[in-house]
C-alpha positions as CSV (number, residue, x, y, z in Angstrom):
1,X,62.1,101.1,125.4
2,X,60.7,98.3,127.4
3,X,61.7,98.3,131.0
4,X,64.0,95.5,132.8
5,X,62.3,93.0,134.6
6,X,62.9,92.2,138.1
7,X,66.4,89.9,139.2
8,X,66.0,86.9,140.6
9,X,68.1,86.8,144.1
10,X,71.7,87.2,143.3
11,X,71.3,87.0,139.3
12,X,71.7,90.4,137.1
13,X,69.1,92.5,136.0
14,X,68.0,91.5,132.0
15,X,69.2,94.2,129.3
16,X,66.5,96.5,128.4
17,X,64.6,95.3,125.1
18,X,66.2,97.4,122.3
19,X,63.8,100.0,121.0
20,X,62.5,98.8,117.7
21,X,62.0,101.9,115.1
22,X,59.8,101.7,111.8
23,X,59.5,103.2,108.5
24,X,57.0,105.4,108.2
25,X,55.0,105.2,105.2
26,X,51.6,106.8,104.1
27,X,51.5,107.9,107.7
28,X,51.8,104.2,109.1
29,X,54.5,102.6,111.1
30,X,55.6,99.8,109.3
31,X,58.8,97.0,109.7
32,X,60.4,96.8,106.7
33,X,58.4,94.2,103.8
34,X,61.0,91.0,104.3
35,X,61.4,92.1,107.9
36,X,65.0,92.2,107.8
37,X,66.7,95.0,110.5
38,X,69.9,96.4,111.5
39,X,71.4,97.1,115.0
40,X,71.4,100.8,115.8
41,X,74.4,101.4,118.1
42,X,74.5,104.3,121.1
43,X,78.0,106.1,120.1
44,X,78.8,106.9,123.8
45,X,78.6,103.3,125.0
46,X,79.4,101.1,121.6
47,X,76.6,98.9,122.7
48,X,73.2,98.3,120.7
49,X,70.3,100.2,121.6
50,X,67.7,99.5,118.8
51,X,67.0,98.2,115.5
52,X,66.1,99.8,112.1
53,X,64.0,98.3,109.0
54,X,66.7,97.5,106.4
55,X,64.1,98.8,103.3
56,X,64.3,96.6,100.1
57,X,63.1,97.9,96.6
58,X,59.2,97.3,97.6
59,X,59.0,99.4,100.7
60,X,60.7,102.2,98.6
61,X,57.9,101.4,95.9
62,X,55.6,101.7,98.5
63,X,57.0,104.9,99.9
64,X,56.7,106.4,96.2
65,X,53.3,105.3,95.8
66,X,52.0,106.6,99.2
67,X,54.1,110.7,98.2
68,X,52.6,110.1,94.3
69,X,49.2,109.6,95.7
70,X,49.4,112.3,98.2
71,X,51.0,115.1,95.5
72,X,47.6,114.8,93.9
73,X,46.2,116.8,96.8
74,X,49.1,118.1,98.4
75,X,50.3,120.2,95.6
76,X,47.0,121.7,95.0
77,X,46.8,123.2,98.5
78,X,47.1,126.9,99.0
79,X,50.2,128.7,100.4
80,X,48.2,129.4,103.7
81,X,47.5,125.9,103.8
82,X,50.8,124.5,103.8
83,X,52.4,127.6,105.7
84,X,49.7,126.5,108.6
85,X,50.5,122.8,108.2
86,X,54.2,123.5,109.0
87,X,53.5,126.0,111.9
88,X,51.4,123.3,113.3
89,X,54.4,121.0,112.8
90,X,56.6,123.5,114.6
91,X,54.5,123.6,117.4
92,X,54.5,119.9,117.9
93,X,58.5,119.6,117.5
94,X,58.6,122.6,120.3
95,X,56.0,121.0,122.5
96,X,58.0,117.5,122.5
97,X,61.7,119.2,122.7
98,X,63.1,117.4,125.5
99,X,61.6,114.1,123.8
100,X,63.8,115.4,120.6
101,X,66.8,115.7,122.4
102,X,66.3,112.6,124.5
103,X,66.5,110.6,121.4
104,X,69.2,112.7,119.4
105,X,71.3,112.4,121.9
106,X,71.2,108.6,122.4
107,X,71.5,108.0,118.8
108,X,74.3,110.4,118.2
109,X,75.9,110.7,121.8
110,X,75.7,114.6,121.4
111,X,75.9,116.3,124.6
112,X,72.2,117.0,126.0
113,X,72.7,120.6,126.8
114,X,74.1,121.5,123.4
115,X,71.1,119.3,121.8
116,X,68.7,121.8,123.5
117,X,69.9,125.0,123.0
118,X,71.7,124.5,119.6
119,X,70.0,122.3,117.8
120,X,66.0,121.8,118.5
121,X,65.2,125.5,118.5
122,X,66.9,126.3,114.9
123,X,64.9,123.2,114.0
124,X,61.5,125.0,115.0
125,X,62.7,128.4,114.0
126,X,63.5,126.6,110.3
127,X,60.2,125.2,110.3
128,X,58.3,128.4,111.0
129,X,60.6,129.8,108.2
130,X,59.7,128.1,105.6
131,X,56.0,127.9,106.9
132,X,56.0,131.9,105.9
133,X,58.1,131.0,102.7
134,X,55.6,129.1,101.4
135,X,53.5,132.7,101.2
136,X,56.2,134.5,99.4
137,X,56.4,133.5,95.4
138,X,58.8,135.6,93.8
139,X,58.6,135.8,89.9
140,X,58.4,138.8,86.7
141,X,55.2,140.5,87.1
142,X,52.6,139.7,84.4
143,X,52.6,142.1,81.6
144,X,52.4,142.5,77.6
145,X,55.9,141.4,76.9
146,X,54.9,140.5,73.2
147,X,52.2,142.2,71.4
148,X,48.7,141.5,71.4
149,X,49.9,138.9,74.3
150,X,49.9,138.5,78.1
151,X,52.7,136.8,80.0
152,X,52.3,135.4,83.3
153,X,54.6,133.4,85.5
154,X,53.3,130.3,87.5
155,X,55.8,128.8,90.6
156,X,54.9,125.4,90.9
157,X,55.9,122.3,92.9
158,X,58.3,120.1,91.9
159,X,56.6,116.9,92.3
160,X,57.8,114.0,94.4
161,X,61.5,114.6,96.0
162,X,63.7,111.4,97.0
163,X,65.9,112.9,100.0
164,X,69.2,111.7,101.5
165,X,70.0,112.6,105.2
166,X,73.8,112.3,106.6
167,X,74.6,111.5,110.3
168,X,75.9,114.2,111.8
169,X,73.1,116.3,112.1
170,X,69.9,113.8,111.8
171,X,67.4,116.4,113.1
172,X,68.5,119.1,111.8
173,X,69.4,117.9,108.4
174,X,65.9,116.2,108.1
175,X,64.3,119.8,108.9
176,X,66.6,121.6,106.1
177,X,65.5,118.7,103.7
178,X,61.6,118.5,104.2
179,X,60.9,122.0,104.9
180,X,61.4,123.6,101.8
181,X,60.0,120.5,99.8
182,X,57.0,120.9,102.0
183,X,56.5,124.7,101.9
184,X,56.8,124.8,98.2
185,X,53.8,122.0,97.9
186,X,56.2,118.9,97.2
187,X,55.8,115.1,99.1
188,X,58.6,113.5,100.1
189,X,60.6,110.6,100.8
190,X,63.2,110.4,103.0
191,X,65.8,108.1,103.7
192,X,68.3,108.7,106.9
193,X,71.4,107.2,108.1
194,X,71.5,104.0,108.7
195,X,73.4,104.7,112.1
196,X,71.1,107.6,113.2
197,X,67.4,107.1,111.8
198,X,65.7,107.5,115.5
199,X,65.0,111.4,115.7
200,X,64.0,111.8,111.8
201,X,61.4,109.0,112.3
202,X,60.4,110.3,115.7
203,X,60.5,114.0,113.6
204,X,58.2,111.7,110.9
205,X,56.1,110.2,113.3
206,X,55.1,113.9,114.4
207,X,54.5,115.2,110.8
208,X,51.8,112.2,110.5
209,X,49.6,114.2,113.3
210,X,49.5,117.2,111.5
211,X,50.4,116.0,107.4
212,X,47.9,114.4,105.2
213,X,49.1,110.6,104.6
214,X,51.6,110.4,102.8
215,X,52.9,114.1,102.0
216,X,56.2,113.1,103.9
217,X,57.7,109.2,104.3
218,X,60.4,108.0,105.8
219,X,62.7,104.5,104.7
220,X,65.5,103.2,107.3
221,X,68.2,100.8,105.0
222,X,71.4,100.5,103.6
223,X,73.7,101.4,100.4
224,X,70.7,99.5,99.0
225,X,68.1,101.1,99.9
226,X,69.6,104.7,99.2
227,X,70.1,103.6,95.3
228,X,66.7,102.3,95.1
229,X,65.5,105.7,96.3
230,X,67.6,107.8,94.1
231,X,67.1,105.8,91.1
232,X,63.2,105.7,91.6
233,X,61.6,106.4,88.2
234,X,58.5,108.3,90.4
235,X,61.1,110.8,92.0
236,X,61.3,113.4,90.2
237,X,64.1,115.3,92.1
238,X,66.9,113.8,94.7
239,X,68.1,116.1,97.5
240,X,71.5,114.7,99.2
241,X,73.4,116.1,102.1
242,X,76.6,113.8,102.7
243,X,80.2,113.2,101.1
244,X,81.6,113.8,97.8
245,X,81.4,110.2,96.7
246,X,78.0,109.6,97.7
247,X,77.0,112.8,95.9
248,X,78.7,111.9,92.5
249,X,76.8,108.2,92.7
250,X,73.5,110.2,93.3
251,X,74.1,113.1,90.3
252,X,75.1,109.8,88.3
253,X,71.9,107.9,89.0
254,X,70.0,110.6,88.6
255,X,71.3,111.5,84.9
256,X,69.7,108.3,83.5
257,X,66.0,110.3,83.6
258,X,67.2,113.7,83.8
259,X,66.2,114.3,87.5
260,X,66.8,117.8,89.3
261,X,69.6,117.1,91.7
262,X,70.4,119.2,95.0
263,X,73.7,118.2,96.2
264,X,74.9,119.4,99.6
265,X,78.5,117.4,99.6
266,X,82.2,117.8,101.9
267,X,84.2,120.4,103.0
268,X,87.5,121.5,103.8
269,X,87.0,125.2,105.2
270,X,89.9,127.5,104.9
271,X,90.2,129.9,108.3
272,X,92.3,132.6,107.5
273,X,94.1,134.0,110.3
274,X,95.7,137.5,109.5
275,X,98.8,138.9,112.0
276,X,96.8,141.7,113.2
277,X,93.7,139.8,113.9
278,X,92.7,139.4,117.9
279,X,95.1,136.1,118.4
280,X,93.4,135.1,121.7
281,X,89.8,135.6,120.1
282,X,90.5,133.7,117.2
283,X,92.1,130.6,118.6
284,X,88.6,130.5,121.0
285,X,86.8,131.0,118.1
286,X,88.5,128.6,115.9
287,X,88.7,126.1,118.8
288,X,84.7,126.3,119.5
289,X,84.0,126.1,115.6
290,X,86.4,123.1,115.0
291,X,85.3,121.0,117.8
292,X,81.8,121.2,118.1
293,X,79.5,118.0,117.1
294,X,83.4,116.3,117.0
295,X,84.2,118.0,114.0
296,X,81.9,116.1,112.2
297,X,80.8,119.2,110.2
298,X,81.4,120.0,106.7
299,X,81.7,123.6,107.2
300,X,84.0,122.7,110.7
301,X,86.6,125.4,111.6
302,X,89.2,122.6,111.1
303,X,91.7,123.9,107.9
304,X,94.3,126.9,109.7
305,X,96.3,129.0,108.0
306,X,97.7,131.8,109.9
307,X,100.1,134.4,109.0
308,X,104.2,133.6,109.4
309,X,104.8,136.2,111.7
310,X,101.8,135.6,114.1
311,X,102.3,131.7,114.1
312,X,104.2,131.0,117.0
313,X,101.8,133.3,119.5
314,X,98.4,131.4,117.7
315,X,99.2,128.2,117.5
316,X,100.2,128.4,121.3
317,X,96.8,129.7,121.8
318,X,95.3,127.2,120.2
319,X,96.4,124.0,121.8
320,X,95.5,125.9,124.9
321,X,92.3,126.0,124.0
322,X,92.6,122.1,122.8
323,X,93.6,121.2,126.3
324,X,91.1,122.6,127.7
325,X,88.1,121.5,125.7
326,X,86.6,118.3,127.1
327,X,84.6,115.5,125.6
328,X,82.6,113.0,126.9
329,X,79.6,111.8,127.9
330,X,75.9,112.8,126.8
331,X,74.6,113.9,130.2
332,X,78.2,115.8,131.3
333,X,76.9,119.5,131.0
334,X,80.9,120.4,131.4
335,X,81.4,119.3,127.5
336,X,81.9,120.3,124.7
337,X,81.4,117.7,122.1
338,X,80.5,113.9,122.6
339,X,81.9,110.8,120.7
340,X,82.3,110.0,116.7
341,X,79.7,108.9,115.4
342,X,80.3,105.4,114.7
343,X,83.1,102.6,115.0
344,X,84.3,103.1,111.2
345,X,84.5,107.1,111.7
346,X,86.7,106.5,114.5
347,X,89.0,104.5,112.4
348,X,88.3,107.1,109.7
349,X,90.1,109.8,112.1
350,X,92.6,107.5,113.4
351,X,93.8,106.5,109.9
352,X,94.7,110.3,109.2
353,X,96.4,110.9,112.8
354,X,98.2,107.4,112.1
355,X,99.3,108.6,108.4
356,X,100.7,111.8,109.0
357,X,103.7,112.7,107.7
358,X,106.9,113.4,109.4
359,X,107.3,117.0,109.2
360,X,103.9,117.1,111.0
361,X,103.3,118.1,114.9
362,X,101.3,117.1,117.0
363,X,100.4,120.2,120.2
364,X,97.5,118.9,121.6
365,X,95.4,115.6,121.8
366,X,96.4,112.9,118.7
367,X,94.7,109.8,120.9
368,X,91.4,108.4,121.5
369,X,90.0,108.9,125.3
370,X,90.4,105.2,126.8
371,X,87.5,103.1,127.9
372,X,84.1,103.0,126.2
373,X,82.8,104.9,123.2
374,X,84.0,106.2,120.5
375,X,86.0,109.4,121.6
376,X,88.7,111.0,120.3
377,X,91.0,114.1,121.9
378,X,90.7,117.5,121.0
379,X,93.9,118.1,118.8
380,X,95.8,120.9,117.0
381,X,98.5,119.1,114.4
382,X,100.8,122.0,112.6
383,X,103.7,121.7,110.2
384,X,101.3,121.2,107.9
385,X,102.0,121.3,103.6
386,X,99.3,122.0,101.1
387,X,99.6,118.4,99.5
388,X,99.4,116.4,102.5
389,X,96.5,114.2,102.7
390,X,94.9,115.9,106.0
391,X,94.8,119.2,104.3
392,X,93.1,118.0,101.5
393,X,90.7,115.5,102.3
394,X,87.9,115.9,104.6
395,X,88.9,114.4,108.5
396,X,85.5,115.0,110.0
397,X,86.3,114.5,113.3
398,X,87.9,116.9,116.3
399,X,90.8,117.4,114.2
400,X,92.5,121.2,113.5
401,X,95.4,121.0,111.3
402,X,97.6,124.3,111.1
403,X,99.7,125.6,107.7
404,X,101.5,129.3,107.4
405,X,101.2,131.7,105.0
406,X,103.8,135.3,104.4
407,X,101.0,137.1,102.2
408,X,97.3,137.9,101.3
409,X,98.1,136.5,98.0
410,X,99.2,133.2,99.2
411,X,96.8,132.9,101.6
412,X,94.4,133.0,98.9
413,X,95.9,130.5,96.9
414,X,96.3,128.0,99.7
415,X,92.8,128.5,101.1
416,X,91.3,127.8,96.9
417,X,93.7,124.9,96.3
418,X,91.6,122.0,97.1
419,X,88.4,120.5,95.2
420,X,86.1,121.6,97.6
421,X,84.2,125.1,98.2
422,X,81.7,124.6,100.8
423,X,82.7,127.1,103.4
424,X,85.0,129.6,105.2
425,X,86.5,132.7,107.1
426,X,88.9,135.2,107.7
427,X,90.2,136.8,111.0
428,X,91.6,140.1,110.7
429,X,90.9,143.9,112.1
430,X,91.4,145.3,108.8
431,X,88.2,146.0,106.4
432,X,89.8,146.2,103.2
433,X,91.7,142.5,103.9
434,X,88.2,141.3,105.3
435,X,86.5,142.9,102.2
436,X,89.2,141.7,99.5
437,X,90.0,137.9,100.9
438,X,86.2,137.7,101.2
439,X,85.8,138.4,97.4
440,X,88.9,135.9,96.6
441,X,87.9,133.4,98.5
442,X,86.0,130.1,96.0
443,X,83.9,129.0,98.8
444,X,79.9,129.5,99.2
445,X,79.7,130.5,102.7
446,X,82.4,133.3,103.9
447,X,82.3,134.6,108.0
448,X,84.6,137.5,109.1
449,X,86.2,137.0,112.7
450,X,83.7,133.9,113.2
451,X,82.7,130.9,111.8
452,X,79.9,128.4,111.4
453,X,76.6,130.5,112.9
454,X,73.9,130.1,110.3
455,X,70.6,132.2,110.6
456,X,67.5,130.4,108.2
457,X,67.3,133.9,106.0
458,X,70.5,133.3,104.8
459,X,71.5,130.4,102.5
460,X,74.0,127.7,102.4
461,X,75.8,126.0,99.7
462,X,79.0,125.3,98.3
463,X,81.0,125.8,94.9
464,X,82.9,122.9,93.3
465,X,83.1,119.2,94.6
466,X,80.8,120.3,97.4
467,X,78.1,120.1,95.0
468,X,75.1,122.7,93.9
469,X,71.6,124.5,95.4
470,X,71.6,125.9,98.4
471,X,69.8,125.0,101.9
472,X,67.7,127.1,104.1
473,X,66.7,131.3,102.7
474,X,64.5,131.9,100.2
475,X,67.1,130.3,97.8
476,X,66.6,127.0,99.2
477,X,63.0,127.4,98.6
478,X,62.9,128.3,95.2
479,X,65.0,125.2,94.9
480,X,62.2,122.9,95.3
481,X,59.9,124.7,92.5
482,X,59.8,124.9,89.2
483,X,59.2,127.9,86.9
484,X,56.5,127.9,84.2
485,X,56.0,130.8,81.5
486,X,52.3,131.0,80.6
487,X,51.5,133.5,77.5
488,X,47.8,133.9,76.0
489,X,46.6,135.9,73.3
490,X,44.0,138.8,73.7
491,X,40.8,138.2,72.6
492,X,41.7,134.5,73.0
């Protein structure tokens, strides 16, 4: 960012220059082809802070063309190859961490101290995970399946991957993406959000030190630009993480030539709170996994349903713990989440608190935080009923809605009874509950008495409307290859 220049006498200081972010493309910076640009606006403040290339149909072309060309090379490299490329990669995203969370944090308004111990580290650890993935090829040892024949498996590459990154974890969700593509000996290109493309281009920008040209690109754009990408007849798989919607347009664009489609979509976890689980423990827990990054999680701690007999003493414990969670801004080290992302997520989340019906209650929060910004309160609304529209449809935002259960059975039911099946957990001292509701439960992801820690061994993925493949583990890397039985004859 260019600095201000000196006032004259009396007169205000000149606004900064905005920072002006690029595509990156065959390992160049580059504006968008027609040069048009949108405003990239700091959540925290409301105000603009930079502009983004708007990408038409050519620079997606171009994109394609730079990931075709460098697939020829790319996916011929050995595993050591690739797993040192990526440690290298690592190593540059470690060196440059307060740079990373510098610029998440203005682009997202996450807090600054959560940023650097939640969020850049995994992203390194990921990396570094993969990097050794890319060394471990499982598949059938060769053998004489058939007589007078010798079978052999062969784990290959994909090809070129078209990839879709959400807002509400830019970093983090480009590092999921491009790290199994990479590893497994794909190129890719990448498209962000338009509201947050500053950390994956700075994350792209740091890939062209150590990458060939090329192996990983990066488009800024619209609705637009996003369709061009997934529709690309070069792609030859499309990796999405974002809503429901936007996942159903993808799978449907992607039908016309048969493309593999990875679709990480919504959620709506269930959090199962049992009568003899620790009450005070729970509502901390369930208050520090529903409010962190806003809400704006799809695997967000933000669906209760708590026994009868326990609900008076949790729910008091919860908006306790409402009340005294804080928002605000980046730089606060006191907070606990910052703002919504952006101006039409905050009337998102103040539609459903707007619509709710009358046998709802509001214990904690319900209002956004005056002055600038896009904050909202912590809040706890109860009363809840399975049909109303914030227990079935995803809030995403620092929302935690409450509904009561007499039984294991109905529990069950109500936890299952919406369309999506990304996420969840239960809260209770007994094993056998833990073990059975755990079994019962439609959702990809289950934690017992916590919620949303993820480790990069283990994978993540939903059932249902929240789509199909998994992210991070071993899983997620086999994702990105594809199998290939070769059989020769003896003697031939």
């Amino acid at each position: 960012m260019s600095p201000s220049l000196p006032s004259a006498a009396g007169a205000p200081a000149a606004a900064p220059a905005p920072v002006e972010l690029l595509n990156l493309i065959a390992g160049e910076r580059r504006p968008a082809a027609d040069g048009r640009t949108s405003t990239v606006v700091d959540p925290s403040t409301g105000l603009p802070y930079a502009t983004a290339p708007v990408s038409s149909a050519q620079d997606v072309d171009d994109a394609y063309a730079a990931a075709s060309q460098a697939f020829t090379t790319w996916g011929r490299t050995t595993p050591a190859e690739r797993q040192l490329a990526l440690l290298r990669l690592a190593d540059a995203v470690e060196a440059r961490a307060e740079e990373f969370v510098a610029v998440e944090s203005r682009n997202t308004g996450k807090p600054l101290h959560l940023a650097a111990s939640d969020e850049v580290p995994p992203c390194v650890d990921q990396l570094r995970f993969f990097a050794g993935a890319a060394r471990v090829l499982d598949g059938l040892s060769a053998g004489e399946y058939l007589e007078g024949h010798t079978s052999w498996i062969r784990r290959e590459p994909v090809g070129v991957v078209g990839q879709v990154t959400p807002w509400n974890y830019p970093l983090m969700m480009a590092v999921w993406k491009i790290a199994p593509a990479l590893a497994a000996g794909n190129t890719v290109v990448l498209k962000p959000s338009d509201t947050t493309p500053a950390s994956t281009l700075l994350l792209a920008e740091v890939a062209a030190e150590v990458l060939p040209p090329g192996v990983l690109n990066v488009v800024c754009g619209d609705r637009d630009t996003g369709r061009a990408l997934v529709a690309h007849p070069r792609s030859d798989m499309v990796a999405i993480t974002g809503s429901v919607r936007a996942g159903s347009q993808v799978a449907e664009a992607a039908s016309v030539d048969v493309k593999r489609v990875h679709l990480e979509l919504g959620g709506k976890a269930p959090v199962i709170v049992f009568a003899d689980a620790d009450l005070a423990a729970a509502a901390e827990g369930i208050a520090a996994a529903g409010y962190y990054n806003a809400g704006q999680d799809c695997t967000a701690a933000t669906r209760v349903l708590v026994q009868a007999s326990a609900h008076a003493d949790f729910v008091a414990a919860l908006a306790e713990q409402a009340r005294g969670t804080r928002t605000g801004m980046p730089d606060d080290p006191t907070v606990a989440f910052g703002p919504v992302n952006n101006a039409h997520q905050l009337e998102r989340v103040t539609g459903f608190l707007d619509r709710l019906p009358g046998h709802a209650s509001v214990l904690a929060g319900g209002n956004r935080v005056a002055g600038a910004g896009y904050f909202l309160e912590p809040t706890v609304v109860d009363g809840l009923r399975q049909d109303d529209e914030v227990v079935q449809d995803e809030i995403f935002g620092p929302v935690i809605t409450v509904q009561t259960f007499t039984d294991e059975a109905e529990a069950i039911a109500l936890a299952n009874g919406v369309r999506y099946g990304l996420s969840s957990s239960v809260w209770t001292k007994d094993h056998g509950t833990a073990l059975r509701v755990s079994r019962a439960l439609d959702f990809g992801v289950v934690w017992i008495n916590t919620h949303i820690p993820f480790v990069a061994e283990m994978p993540h993925g939903g059932f249902k409307q929240s789509g199909y493949g998994k992210d991070l583990s071993m899983y997620g890397f086999e994702d990105y290859t594809r199998i290939k039985h070769v059989m020769s004859a003896f003697g031939a």
